[in-house]
N, C-alpha and C positions, 0 to 999 in steps of 0.2 A: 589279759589275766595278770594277776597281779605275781611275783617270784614265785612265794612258796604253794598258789594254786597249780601252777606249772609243774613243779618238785611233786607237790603231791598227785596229777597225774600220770608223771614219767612212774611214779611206784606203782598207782594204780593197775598202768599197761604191764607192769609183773604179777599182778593179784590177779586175772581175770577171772578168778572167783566170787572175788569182790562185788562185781558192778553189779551185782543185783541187790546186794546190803548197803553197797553205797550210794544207787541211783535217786532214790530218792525217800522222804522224809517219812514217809509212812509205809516204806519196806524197811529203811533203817531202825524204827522203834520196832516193828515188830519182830524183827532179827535180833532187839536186844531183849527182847521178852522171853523169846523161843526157849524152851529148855534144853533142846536137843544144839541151841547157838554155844549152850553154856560155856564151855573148853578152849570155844576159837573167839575171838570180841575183835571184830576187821576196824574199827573205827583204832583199838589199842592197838593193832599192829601198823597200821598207818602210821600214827601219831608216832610208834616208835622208830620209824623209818624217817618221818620226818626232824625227829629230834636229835638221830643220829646226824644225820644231811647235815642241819644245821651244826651240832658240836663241831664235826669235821672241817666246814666250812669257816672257823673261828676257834679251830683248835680249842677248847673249852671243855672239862678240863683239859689241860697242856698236857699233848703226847696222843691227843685218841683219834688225831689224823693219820699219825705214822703208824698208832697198834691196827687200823683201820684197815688201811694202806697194806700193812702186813699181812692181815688175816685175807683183804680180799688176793693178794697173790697166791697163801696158801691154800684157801677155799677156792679158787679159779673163776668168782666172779666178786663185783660188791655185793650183790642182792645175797646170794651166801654169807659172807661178810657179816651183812647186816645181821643175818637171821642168828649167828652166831655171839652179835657183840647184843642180842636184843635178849639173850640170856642173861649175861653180865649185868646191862642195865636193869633186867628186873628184879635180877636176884640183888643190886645195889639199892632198889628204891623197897623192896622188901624187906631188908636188913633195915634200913632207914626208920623204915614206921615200925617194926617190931621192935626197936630199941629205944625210939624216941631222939635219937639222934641225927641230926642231920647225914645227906647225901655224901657218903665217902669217895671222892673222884679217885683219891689213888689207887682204892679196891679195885674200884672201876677197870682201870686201866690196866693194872697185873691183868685181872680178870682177861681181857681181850685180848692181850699181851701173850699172857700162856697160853690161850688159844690159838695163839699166829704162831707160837713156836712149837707148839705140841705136836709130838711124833705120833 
């Protein structure tokens, strides 16, 4: 298997909700058809775990290995972590396209940052 097939089943084995949208091609479209899918989209929370994985693993933006790092010690796992800094990132790529302006990393990072520090 090729790295990031691998990353993306070690996420998988946290979703076991997933494997039935994600097993195969013709459960996956019709899982994105479903209206009652509409709220949950397993393919974007994937992708957003995988996107985190990789930021962290190449620091990108710079710092959101250590906000990362931080939040999973305050959340008491990464997969927490994740699911916390997957608000940041969307509430980042959301800001992004409703303003026209490109992805703000440093929002970003506050973002996850006062997450890890937040009483």
């Amino acid at each position: 298997m090729e790295a990031i097939e691998t990353l993306a089943n070690l996420w998988i084995a946290e979703h076991p909700e997933l494997e039935k949208e994600l097993s195969s091609l013709e459960s996956s479209l019709a899982s994105m058809d479903a209206k009652s899918n509409a709220s949950f989209n397993g393919f974007l929370h994937l992708s957003m775990h995988l996107s985190i994985s990789e930021q962290c693993s190449i620091d990108q933006p710079r710092g959101i290995r250590q906000a990362v790092e931080l939040l999973a010690a305050r959340k008491g796992s990464l997969h927490n972590a994740h699911h916390a800094a997957m608000e940041c990132l969307g509430n980042m790529l959301w800001e992004s396209q409703r303003s026209g302006r490109p992805p703000d990393g440093n929002a970003y990072i506050d973002c996850v940052q006062r997450a890890a520090t937040r009483d």
